[in-house]
N, C-alpha and C positions, 0 to 999 in steps of 0.2 A: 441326852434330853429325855426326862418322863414322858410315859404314855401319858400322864395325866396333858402334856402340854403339846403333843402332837390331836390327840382326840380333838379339839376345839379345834384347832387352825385346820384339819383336814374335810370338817362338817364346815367350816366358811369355805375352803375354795371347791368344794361337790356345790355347795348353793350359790355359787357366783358362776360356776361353770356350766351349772345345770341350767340359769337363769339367761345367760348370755347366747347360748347352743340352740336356740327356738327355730326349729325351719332350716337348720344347718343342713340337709340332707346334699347330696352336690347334683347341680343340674344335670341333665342327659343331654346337654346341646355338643358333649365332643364326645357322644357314644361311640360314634363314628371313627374319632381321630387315630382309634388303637388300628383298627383296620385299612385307613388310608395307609398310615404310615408303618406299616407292616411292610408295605413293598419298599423294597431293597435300592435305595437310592444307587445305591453302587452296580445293580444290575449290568451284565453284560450287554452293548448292545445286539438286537438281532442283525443274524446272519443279514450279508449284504442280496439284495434281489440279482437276480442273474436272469439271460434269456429274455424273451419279450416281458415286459413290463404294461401291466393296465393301470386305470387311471385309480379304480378302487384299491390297490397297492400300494400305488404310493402314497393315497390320501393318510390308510389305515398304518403304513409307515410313518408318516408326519405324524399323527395323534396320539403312536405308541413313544416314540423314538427325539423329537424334536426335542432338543436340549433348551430353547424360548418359551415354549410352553410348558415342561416341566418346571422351569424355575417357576411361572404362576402359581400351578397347583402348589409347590411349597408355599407360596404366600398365603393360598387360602387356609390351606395345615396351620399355619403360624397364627392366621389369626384365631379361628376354633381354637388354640391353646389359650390366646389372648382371653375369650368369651370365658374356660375355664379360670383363667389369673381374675379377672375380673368377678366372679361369683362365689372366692372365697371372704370367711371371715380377716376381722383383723386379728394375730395372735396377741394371747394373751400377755402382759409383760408380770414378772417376778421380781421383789424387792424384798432387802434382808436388813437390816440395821440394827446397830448395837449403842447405847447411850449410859451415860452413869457410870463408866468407869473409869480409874486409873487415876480418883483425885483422890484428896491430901488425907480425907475422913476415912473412904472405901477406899481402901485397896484393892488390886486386881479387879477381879468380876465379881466380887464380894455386892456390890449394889448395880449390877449391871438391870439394863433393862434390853432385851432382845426383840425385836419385831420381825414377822415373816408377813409379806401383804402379796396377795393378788391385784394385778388392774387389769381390767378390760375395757377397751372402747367401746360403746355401743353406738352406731353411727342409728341417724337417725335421721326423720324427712325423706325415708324411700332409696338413698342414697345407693343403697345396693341392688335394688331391681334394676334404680336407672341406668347403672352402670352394667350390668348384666344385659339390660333392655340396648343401649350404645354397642355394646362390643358385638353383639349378635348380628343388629345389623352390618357394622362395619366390615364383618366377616362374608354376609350377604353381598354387598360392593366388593370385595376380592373373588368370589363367585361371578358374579358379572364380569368381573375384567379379565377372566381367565376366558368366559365364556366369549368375550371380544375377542381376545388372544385366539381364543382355537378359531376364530371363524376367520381370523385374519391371515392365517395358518393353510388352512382349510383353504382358500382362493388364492395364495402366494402358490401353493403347492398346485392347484387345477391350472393358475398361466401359466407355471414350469410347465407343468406337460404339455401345454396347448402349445408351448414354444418351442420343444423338444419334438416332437407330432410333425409342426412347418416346417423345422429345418429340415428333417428327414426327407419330408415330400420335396423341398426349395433344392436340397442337394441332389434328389432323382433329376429334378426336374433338369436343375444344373447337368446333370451327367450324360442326360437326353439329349441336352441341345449343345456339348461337345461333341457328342456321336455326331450329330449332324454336323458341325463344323466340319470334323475328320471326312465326314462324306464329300462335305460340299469342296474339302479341297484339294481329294483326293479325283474329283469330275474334273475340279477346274487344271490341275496338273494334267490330267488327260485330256484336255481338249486345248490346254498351250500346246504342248506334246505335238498335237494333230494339228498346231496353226491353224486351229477356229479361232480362238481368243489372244487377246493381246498377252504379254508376259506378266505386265501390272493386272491382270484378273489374279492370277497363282498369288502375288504376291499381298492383294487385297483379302483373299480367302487365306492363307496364313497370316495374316493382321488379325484379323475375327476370331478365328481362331485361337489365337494367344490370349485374347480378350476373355476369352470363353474361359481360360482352363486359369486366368486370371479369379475370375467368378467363381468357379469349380475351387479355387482353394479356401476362399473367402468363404466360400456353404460349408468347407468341411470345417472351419476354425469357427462358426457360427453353431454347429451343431454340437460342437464339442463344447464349447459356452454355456449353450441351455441343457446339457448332459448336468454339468456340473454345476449349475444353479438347480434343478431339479432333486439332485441327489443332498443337495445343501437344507433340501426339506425338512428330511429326514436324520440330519445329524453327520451325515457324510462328506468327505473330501474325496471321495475316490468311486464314483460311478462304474458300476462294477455289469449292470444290464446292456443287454445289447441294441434293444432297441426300446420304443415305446408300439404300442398298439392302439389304435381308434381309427374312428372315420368323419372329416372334421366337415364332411358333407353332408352330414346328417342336420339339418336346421330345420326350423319351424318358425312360422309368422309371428313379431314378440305380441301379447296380451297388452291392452292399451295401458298406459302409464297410469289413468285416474286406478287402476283396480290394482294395481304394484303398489300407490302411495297410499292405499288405506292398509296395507299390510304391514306399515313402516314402526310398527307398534314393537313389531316381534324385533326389530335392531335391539341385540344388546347393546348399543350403544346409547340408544334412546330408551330401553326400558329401565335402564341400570334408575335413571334419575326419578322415580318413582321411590324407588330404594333411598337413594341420597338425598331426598327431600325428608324420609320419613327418618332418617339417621340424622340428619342437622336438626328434627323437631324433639329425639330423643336428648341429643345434645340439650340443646335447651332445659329438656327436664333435670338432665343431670344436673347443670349447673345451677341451675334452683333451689336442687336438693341437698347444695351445698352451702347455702345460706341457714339451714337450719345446723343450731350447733349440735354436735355431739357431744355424748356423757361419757367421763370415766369410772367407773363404778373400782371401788376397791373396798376386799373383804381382807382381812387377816387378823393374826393375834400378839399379843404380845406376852412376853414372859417376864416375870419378874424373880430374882434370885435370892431375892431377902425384901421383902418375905416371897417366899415360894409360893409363888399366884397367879394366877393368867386375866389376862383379859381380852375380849374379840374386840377387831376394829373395822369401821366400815365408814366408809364416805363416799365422795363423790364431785369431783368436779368437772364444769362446764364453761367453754366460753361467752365470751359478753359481745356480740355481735355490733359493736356499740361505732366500730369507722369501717371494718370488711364485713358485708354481707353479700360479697363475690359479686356486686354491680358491675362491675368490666368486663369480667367472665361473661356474665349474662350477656348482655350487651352484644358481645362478642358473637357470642352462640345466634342472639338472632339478625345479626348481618350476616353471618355464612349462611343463615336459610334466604333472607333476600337475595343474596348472589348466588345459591343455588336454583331459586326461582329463574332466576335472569337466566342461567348457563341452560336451564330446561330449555329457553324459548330459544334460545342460539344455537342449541344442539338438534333442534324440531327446524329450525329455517335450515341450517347447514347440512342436515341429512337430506332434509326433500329438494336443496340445489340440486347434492348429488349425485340424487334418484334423476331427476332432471336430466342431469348432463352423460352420468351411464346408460341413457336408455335412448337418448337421442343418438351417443356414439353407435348403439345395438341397431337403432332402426336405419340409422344412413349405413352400416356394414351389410345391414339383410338384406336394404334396398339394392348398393351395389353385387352384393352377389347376384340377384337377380339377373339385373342387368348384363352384367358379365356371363351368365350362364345363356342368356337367352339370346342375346345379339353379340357381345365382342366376342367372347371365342369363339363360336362358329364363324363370322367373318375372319379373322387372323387366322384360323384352321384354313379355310377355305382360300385365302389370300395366298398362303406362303405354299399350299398346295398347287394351286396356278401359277405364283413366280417360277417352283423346282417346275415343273415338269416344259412351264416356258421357254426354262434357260438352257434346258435338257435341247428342247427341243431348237434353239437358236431365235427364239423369238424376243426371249428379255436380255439383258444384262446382267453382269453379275451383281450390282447393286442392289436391280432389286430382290431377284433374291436375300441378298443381305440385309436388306432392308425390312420385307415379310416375314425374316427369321428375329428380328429382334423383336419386331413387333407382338408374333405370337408370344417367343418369351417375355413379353413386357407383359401383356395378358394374363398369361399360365401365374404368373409370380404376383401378377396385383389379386388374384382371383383367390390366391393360398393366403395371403396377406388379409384382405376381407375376411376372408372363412376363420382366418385367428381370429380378428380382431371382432366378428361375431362373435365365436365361444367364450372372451375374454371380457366382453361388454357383460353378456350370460352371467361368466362370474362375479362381476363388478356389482351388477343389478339381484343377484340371490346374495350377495354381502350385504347388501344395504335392508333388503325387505325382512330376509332371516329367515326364507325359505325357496322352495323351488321357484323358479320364477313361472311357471304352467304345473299348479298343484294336482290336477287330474290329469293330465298328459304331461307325464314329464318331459321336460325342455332343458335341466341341468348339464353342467359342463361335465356330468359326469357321461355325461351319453356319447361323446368321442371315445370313450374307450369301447366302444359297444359296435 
């Protein structure tokens, strides 16, 4: 082929490509993306916790390590790629054809005529912002739902350890009040022995006893339970710590309810819809901007072999909007903002139930510990201390004895029971608000590890 017939065709597609390329520069919205996705999906996990375990460990375990949560963060990665797919041009298409050969007059390429043509799309109606504008946000909603995810994360992993925490203390406590059984029926053998007491005392105090060590196996198969729901935080099957560490005595009066539900803003689960209202109205735009037609623009040239001559070519076509002007689409786009509307007010009634019903749980656990702290265990302390030394003394029965021993333990264990189910109301009520639940005094479930 002559330079004389590349010169032409190569000055049409510099000005069809120089003309089409306006503002091509690529957004900065995945500057980011090099640097998330740097880290080593294949990483090893970190070494297993050993030794006493706090509650800041395991948390910062769950947030490094949790294989539920990681699967989010790729989604938000994926879509920042999306926001890139989205913000490119269309490529250009290339077209080559040959005409005027091989009949009866010309022979071969004797009267050929050759054409090289460039096309471009050029979309048009904003088409590209909107769609740049759509994917951004939608990327922004995979930001929130991760950020749901971690907070969900985040309070799964504080009631593992609140439940890890009780069973410890439930098994002591269990193991306490085998000691006593052991005591109480190692007295009561001593004073069948002596024919102070009938034979059915011994045999009443080894009944309890069995009951006891009953109990005592049920703490230790409960404890090992919330071990391995706790370690399941973090990505594990095999709870590798020996213990956990806090003090689940440590509570405070909750803050009244009305000053919890104005905080109810900060729920990712209720902010996210801010977000998806303004992405269902982007939507909208998009689909709009697809009722305007686009242009193909096409430069090239053509050759001619006899006579050896060129000539450039340029056109352009567009469609006729004339039965699709994406009416359905649209349409479409703003019924998902209406029912996005609607699920706003559903997600605002169903989070402040929640708030409702987590905080009522929190104030009847704080009320009972109270109570429990201030009148039942001292009595049930006081009680089963007057039955032993009664029966020591030949005043009671072994009854009751047996009877003031269950009783305190009924006590000790509803008192560890409230005291979780405080620190776990705590978590339930800082999930819903999206922060500490006492922002100047901290009140957080993190304070059992303390």
């Amino acid at each position: 082929m002559s330079s004389n017939y590349v010169r032409p065709l190569g000055v049409a597609l510099c000005l069809l490509i120089t003309t089409c390329q306006v503002d091509a520069s690529p957004t900065n919205t995945t500057q980011s993306l090099s640097d998330q996705t740097s880290n080593n999906p294949n990483r090893p996990a970190a070494e297993e916790p050993t030794g006493s375990l706090v509650l800041s460990q395991a948390l910062a375990l769950a947030l490094t390590q949790n294989p539920e949560l990681s699967a989010f963060s790729w989604e938000s990665r994926a879509q920042e790629a999306a926001t890139l797919q989205a913000g490119l041009f269309p490529n250009p298409t290339f077209n080559a054809n040959a005409a005027n050969f091989g009949n009866q007059v010309i022979k071969g390429f004797d009267g050929d005529v050759v054409t090289l043509e460039l096309s471009q799309l050029i979309e048009l109606g904003g088409k590209r912002t909107a769609r740049i504008e759509a994917a951004a946000l939608t990327k922004q909603l995979a930001d929130w739902d991760y950020e749901a995810k971690r907070a969900d994360i985040l309070t799964q992993v504080t009631q593992a350890f609140i439940d890890v925490l009780t069973a410890q203390q439930r098994l002591t406590l269990t193991q306490q009040t085998h000691e006593l059984a052991n005591q109480t029926t190692v007295t009561t053998t001593a004073r069948v022995q002596a024919g102070k007491v009938s034979p059915v005392e011994e045999t009443k105090a080894k009944v309890a006893r069995a009951s006891v060590q009953i109990e005592l196996m049920r703490s230790q198969k409960e404890l090992e339970a919330a071990r391995k729901r706790l370690a399941a935080g973090w990505g594990s099957t095999t709870p590798r710590f020996e213990t956990v560490s806090g003090n689940l005595e440590n509570i405070q009066v909750p803050v009244s309810l009305d000053s919890l539900a104005q905080r109810l803003s900060k729920n990712p689960d209720l902010a996210r819809w801010a977000t998806e209202i303004t992405q269902r109205q982007a939507l909208i735009t998009m689909e709009k901007s697809k009722a305007v037609p686009d242009v193909t623009a096409t430069v090239g040239a053509s050759k001619y072999l006899m006579p050896n001559d060129y000539a450039l070519v340029v056109g352009f076509s567009v469609p006729l909007p004339v039965f699709d002007r994406n009416q359905g689409r649209i349409q479409e786009a703003e019924h998902r903002l209406t029912k996005a509307e609607d699920e706003l007010r559903s997600a605002e009634v169903r989070i402040a139930t929640a708030l409702n019903t987590a905080y009522q749980a929190l104030d009847t656990a704080h009320l009972e510990i109270i109570t429990l702290q201030q009148d039942i265990l001292p009595g049930a302390q006081s009680a089963y201390d007057a039955a032993c030394e009664g029966y020591r003394l030949g005043k009671f029965g072994f009854l009751d004895v047996l009877d003031a021993q269950r009783t305190l333990f009924s006590a000790k264990n509803q008192y560890l029971l409230a005291l979780a189910e405080y620190h776990k109301s705590v978590a339930n009520v800082e999930r819903l608000v999206g922060s500490s639940i006492n922002e100047t005094a901290t009140n957080s479930p993190s304070e059992v590890s303390q």
